[in-house]
DOSELO-20863 format. One line per field, with one value per residue (C-alpha): residue number from 1; residue in one letter; chain; x, y, z. Coordinates in Angstrom, 3 decimals. Each point is the difference from the previous one (the first is absolute). Example, Ala and Ser with C-alpha at 12.3 -4.5 7.8 and 13.67 -1.06 7.14 Angstrom:
k <- c(1	2)
r <- c(a	s)
c <- c(A	A)
x <- c(12.300	1.370)
y <- c(-4.500	3.440)
z <- c(7.800	-0.660)
***
This chain:
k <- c(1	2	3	4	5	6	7	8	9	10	11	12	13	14	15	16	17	18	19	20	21	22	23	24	25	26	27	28	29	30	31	32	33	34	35	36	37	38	39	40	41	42	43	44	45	46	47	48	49	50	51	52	53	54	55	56	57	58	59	60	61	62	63	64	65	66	67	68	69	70	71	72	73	74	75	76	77	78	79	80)
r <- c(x	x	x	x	x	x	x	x	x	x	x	x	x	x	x	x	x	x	x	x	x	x	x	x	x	x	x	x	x	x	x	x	x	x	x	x	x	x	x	x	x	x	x	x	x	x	x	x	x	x	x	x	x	x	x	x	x	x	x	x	x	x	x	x	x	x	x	x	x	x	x	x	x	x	x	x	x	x	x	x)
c <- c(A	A	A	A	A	A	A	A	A	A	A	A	A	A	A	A	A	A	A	A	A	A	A	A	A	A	A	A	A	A	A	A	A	A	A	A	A	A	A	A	A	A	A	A	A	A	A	A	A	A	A	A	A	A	A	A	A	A	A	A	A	A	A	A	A	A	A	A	A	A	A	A	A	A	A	A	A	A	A	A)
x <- c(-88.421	0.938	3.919	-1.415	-2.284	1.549	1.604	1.961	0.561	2.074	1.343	1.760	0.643	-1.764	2.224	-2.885	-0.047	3.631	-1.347	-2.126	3.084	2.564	-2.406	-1.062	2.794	-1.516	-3.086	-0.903	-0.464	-3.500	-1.040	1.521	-2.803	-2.329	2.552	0.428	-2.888	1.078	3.311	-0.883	-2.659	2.659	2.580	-2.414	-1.234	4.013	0.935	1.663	0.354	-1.580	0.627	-1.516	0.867	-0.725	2.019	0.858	0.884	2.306	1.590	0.587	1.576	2.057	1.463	0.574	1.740	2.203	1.490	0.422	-0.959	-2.318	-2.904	-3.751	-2.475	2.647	1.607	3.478	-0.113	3.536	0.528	3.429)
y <- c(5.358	3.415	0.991	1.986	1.863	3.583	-2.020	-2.471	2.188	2.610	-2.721	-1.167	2.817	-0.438	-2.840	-2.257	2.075	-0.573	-0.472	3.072	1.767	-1.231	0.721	3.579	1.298	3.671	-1.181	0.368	-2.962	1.080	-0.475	-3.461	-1.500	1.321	-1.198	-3.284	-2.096	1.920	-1.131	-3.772	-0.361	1.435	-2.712	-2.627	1.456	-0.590	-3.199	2.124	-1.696	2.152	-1.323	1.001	-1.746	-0.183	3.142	-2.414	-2.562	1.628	1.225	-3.398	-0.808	3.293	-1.207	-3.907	1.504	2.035	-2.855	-2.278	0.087	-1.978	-1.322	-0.041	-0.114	-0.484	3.043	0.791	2.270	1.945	2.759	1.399)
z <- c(-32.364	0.949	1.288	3.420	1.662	1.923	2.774	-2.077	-2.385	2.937	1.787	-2.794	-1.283	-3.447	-1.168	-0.246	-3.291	-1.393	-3.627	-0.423	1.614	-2.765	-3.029	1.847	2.229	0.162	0.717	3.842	2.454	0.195	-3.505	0.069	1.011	-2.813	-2.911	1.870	-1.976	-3.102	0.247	0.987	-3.567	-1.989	1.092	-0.041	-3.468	-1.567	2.103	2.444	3.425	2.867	3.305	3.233	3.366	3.407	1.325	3.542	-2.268	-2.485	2.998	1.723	-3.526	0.360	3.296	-1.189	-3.101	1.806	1.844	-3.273	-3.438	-0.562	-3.319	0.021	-2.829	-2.866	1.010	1.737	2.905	0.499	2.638	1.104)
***
């Protein structure tokens, strides 16, 4: 599964790529894309969880998280 295409991708404002961003920050948005299946082999190569969502529904979770904390899938979701 790819992150985006040029629309996503600009509409939200490359964030779709958050983990090529932390292991590259002077990379460019633009190359993102390219290192993207790289970076997703690699994890999966060292038991490295790579997660890609839905970008309407991570931001649904966004907005239910904001109004209470809340867990899903093992995991504890805390926003202030």
């Amino acid at each position: 599964m790819r992150c985006g295409n040029d629309l996503v991708d600009i509409t939200y404002g490359w964030l779709n790529y958050q983990i090529e961003h932390h292991m590259f920050p002077d990379m460019t948005p633009l190359q993102y894309r390219k290192f993207q299946p790289l970076v997703k082999s690699i994890c999966k190569k060292h038991g490295v969880m790579y997660v890609q969502q839905n970008a309407l529904k991570r931001t649904w979770m966004m907005f239910q998280a904001r109004s209470l904390n809340h867990q899903k899938n093992g995991y504890i979701y805390i926003y202030n």
